[in-house]
N, C-alpha and C positions, 0 to 999 in steps of 0.2 A: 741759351736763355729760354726760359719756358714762353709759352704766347699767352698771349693775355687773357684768355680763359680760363688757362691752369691757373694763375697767378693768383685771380681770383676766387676759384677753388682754394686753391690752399689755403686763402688767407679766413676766408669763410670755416673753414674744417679747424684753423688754429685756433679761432673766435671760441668756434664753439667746443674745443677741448677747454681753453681756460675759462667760459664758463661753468664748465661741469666738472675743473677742480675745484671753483670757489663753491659751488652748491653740496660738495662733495662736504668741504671746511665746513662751511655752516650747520651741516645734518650734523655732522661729528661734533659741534659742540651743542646745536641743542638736547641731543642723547646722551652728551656730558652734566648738562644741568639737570635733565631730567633726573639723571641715573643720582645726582646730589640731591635733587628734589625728596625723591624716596628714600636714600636714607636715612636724611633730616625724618623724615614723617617714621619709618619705622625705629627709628631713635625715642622720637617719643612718647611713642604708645607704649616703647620700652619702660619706660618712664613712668608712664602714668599704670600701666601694669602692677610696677615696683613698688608704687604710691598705695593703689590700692591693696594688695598682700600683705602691708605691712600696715594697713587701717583694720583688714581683718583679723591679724592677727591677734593687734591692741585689742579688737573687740571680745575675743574667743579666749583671751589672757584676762579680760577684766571681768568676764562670763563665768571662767571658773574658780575666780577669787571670790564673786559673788557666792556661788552655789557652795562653796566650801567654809565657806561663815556659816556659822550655826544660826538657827534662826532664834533661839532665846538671847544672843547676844545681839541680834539687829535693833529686837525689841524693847533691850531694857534700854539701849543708849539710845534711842530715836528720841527721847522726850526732852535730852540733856543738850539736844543738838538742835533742836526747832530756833531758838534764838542763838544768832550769832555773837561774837562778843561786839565790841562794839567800834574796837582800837583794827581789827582782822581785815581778812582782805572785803574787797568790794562786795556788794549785799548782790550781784547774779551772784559770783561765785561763790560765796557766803551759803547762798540756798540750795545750787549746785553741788557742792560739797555735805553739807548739813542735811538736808531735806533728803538727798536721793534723786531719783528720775522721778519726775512729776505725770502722773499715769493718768488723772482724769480730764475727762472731755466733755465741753460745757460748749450747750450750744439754745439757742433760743428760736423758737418760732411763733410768729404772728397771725394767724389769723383773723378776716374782719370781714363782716358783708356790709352789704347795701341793696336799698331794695321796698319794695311793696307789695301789699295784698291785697285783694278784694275785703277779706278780713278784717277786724279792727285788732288792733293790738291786745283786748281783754281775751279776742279769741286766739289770735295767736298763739300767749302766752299766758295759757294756767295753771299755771306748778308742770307735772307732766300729763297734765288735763288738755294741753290745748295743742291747737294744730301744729306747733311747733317746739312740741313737747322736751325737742331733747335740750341737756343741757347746752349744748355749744352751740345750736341751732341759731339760724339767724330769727329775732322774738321778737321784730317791732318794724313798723312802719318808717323807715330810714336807715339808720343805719346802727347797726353791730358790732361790737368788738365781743368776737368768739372766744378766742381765747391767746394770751399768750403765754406759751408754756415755755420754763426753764427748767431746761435737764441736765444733770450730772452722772458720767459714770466712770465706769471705767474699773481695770485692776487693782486691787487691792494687795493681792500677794498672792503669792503660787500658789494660792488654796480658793479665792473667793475673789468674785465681782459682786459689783455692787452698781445700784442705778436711785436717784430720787428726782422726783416730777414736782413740778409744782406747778400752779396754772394759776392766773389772773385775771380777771375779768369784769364786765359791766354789767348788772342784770338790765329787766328792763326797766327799770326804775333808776337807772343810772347810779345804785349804789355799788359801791368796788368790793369784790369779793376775790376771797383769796382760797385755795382748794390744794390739797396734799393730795396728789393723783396717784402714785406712787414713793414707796421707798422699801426697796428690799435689797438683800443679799445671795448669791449666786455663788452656790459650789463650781469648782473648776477640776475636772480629772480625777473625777470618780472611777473605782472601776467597773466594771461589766453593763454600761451605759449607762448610768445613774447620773441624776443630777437633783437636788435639792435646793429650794428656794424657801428665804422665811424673810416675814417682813406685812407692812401693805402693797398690795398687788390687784390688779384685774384679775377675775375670776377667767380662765382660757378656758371658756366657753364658746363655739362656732369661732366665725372669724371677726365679725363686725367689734361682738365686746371687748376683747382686748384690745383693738385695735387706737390710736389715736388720732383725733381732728385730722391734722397735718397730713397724714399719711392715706387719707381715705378718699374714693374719686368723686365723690360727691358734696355738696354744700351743709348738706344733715344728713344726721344719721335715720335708714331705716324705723318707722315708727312703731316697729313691730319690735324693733329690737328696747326701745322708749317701754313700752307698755309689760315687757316681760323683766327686764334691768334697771329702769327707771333711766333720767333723763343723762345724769350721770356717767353710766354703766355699772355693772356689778363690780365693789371691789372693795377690799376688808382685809384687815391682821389677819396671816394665817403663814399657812406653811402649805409646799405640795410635794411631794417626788416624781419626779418622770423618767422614763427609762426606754433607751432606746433599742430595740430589738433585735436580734442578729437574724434579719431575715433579708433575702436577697435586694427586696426594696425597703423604700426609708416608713417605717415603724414606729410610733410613739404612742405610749402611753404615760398620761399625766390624773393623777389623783391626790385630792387635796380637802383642806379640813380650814375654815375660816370664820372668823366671827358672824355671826349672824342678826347683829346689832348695827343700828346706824341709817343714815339717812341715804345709801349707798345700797343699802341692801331691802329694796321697797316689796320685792317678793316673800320677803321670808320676816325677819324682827325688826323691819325698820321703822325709825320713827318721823312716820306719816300717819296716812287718816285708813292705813289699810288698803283693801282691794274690793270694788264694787258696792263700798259704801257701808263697810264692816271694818268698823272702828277696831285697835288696838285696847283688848281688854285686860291683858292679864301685863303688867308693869315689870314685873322681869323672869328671868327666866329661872328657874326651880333647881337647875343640876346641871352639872357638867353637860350630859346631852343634850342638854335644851337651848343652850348655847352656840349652836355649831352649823353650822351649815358645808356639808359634803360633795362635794365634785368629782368628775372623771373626764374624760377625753380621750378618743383614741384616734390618732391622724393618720392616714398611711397615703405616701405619695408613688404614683408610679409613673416613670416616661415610654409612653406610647413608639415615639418615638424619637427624632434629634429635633421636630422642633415640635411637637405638640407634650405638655406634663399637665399630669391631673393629680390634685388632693383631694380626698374622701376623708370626712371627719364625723366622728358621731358625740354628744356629749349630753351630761346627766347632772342633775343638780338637785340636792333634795334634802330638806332642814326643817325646822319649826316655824310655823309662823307666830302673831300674839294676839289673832283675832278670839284664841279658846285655849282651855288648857290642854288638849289634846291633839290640833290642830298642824300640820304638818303643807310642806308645798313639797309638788314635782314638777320640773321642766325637763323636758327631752329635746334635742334637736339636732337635725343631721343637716350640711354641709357640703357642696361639691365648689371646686376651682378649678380650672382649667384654663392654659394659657396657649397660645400658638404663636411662634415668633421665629422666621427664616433663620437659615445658618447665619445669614450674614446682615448685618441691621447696621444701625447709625445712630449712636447714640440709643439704643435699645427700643428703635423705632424701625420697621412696625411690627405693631403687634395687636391680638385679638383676645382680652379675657372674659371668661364668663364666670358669675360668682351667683350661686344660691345657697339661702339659709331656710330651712323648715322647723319651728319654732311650736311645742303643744304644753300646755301649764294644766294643773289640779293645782286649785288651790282650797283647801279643807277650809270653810270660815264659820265664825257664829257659834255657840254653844247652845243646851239643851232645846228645844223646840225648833230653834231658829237655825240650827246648825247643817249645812250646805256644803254641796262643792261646784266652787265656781270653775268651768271649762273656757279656756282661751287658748286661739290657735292662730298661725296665722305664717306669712311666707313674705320675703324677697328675694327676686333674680334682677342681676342688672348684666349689661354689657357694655364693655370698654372698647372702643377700638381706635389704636393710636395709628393714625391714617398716613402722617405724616411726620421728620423730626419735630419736638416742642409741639403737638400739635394730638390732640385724643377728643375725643366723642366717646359723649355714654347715654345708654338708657336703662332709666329702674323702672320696676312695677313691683307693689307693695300692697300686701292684704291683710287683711287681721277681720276676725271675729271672737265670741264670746257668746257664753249663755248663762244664766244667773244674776244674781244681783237684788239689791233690797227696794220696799217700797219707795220709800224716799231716796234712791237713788234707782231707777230702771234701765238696762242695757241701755238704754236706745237714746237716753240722755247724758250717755255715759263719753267721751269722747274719744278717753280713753282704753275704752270696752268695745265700744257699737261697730257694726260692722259698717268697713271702712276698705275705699281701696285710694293711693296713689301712682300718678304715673307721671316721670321727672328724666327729661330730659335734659343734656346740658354739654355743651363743650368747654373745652381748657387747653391754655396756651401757656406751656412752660417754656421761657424767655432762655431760662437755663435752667439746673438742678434743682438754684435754691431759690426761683419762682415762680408763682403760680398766678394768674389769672382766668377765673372761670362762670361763665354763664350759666346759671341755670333758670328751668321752669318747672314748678311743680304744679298740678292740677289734680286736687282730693273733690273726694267724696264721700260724706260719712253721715247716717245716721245720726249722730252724735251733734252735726253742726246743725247752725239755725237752719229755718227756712227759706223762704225770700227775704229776711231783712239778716243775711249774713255780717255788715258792717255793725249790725245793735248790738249790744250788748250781751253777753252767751245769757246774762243772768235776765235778760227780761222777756217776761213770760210771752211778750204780744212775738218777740224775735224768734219764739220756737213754735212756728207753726209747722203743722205734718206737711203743709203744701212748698212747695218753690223744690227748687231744683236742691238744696243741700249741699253743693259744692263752694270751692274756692279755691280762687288761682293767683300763684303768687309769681315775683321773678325777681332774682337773685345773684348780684355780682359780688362776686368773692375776690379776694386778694389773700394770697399766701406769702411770707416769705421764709427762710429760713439765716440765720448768723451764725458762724461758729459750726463746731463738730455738731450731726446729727447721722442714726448708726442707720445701717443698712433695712429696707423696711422687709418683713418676711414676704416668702413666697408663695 
């Protein structure tokens, strides 16, 4: 018989052998469930594999049933298929079937300030005479509704896009007004870089004038850009071709042919009161040439390098005006953009831009004795810097001058003309994509404004004294939003 020490060795040493075949059991079946775990899971990715090949398929089978229809047969039956019958199946798949894929993208955005001036509202807002000349500008002591604009565009068919703008809004007088911003047509896979637009368009002149409200980082537009485009922006029936160039960097050249009639086109045949106080004398225009006002542009972008890119643009505009009958305008203006943004950001934050425009007009006005050329020139640079996500800081400075002008109207009463400088700071909180909240302050100084009684009236004589200081300062809270599709804003 063993002693009682052994006894209890062995029995200790037994213990822990049938411990260590039951832990033995237990491993063995959790590496059984496991090993079922993962098949189950690669099963059905198998699955879902299978699901999707056979979704590409369908799509790459209905791809070239499309492309092998002739397109004069899409065309004549699409008219006979817009109404469905009426006894047929359900009106989705009524339209579904009938209509085709539904290609346009409608989206709407609001803009509105609020806000005050030292100014009085007559100065604020006098046509594109006053301090806050431009159209969409905030114009009145409270509050604004800038604009809201609804856009449509989208594909049309393997040959042509298309886009039209329309914008809404309050003047200061609270009556509602309604504005065709846009509507044209876009060639699609041209070859040797071509691409052709016709239609109503902004004139792609710099960056500011094509550009729209929504899209811009500031509460108004440059006044310099106001005084050369009108409040507006330049923009009129025409057509242009651009072509993109086979050179190592991105290359464009855009040249174009547009009406040169309208209340859109205040530089050249619009119908206003002219420039510097040189009425529109000759009521239309004589001949095909006289009709037309010409552009060009030439963009070239280059990357520095992975995060710093620069645009250099130069562009040219030059048509009739209708202050004489021989009377012609030219605007010049060159362009830089420059962006700087880490490899790695958040939400496309941060980042640093800097954007200037350099802006020179002849404008021919007046006939026999009286006949002139009025010189305007003038500049903005601003900077962007988006410090934080949702979160940007800018600052503009803005100049303009002028020389010319008639007795009854003189440069320097001009407010439009006279030499003028602004400087407008402002931050903006984008909550997300499709909102915007923004601060701004502007503080002008112009020639053009009263003296010490800046609040009187622009028109009363005792308010334009040569003494007082000739400024005013405004502040400005913007609300942006946006609803629905709106497309990517250029670079």
């Amino acid at each position: 018989m063993l002693p009682h020490k052994g006894r209890v060795a062995l029995g200790a040493t037994l213990a822990a052998l049938s411990f260590g075949m039951a832990g033995m059991a237990q491993a063995q079946d959790d590496t059984d469930a496991m090993r079922a775990q993962i098949e189950a899971l690669r099963n059905a990715m198998s699955d879902m594999q299978a699901a999707y090949e056979r979704q590409v398929d369908a799509l790459e089978q209905r791809l070239e049933q499309l492309e092998a229809r002739p397109a004069a047969e899409v065309t004549a039956a699409a008219p006979a298929r817009v109404v469905p019958d009426a006894g047929a199946a359900p009106l989705a798949e009524a339209l579904s079937y009938h209509s085709g894929d539904i290609s346009a993208s409608v989206g709407l955005n609001i803009d509105m300030a609020g806000g005050g001036s030292t100014a009085s509202n007559a100065v604020l807002k006098d046509g594109e005479a006053g301090l806050q000349g431009g159209g969409h500008d905030p114009n009145k002591n409270g509050f604004t509704l800038q604009a809201a604009e609804l856009a449509i565009s989208g594909a049309v068919d393997p040959y042509f896009d298309a886009r039209a703008t329309m914008v809404f809004l309050l003047d200061q007088d609270g009556e509602s007004v309604v504005e065709l911003e846009e509507a044209w047509a876009q060639t699609r896979n041209l070859p040797a870089g071509l691409q052709v637009r016709a239609g109503h368009y902004y004139t792609e002149f710099g960056r500011i004038n094509p550009m729209h409200l929504h899209a811009q980082d500031f509460a108004d537009q440059p006044f310099i850009i106001t005084r050369m485009f009108g409040g507006d922006g330049q923009r009129a029936p025409g057509a242009r071709v651009s072509w993109l160039a086979p050179l190592p960097w991105y290359s464009e050249v855009i040249v174009g042919a547009q009406n040169c009639n309208g209340e859109t086109m205040p530089s050249f045949c619009g119908e206003d009161e002219g420039v510097g106080g040189f009425g529109n004398a000759i009521i239309k225009s004589r001949n095909f040439s006289d009709a037309l006002t010409y552009s060009g542009r030439w963009l070239n972008g280059f990357d520095f390098s992975d995060t710093v890119s620069v645009n250099l643009g130069t562009s040219v505009a030059y048509g009739p005006n209708r202050t004489g009958p021989d009377n012609d305008t030219l605007i010049v203006g060159g362009d830089l953009y420059a962006k700087w943004q880490p490899e790695r950001t958040e939400g496309g934050f941060p980042f640093l831009a800097w954007q200037t425009e350099v802006l020179y007009r002849d404008y021919e006005a007046g006939f026999g004795i009286d006949r002139t050329t009025l010189h305007d020139w003038g500049l903005y640079t601003q900077a962007v810097w988006g410090f934080r996500p949702g979160w940007a800081t800018g600052l503009r400075f803005g100049y303009g001058d002028g020389t010319g002008g008639t007795p009854a109207e003189p440069l320097e009463g001009d407010l439009n003309r006279a030499k003028r400088y602004r400087i407008s700071p402002n931050i903006t909180w984008y909550p997300t994509e499709f909102s915007k909240i923004r601060l701004q302050y502007n503080h002008d100084w112009s020639e053009g404004l009263p003296g010490a009684g800046v609040n009187a009236d622009i028109t009363d004589p005792a308010a334009a004294s040569p003494h007082g200081s000739h400024t005013a300062d405004s502040i400005w809270l913007q609300l942006g939003i946006a609803l629905g599709a709106h497309g990517a804003h250029s670079f």
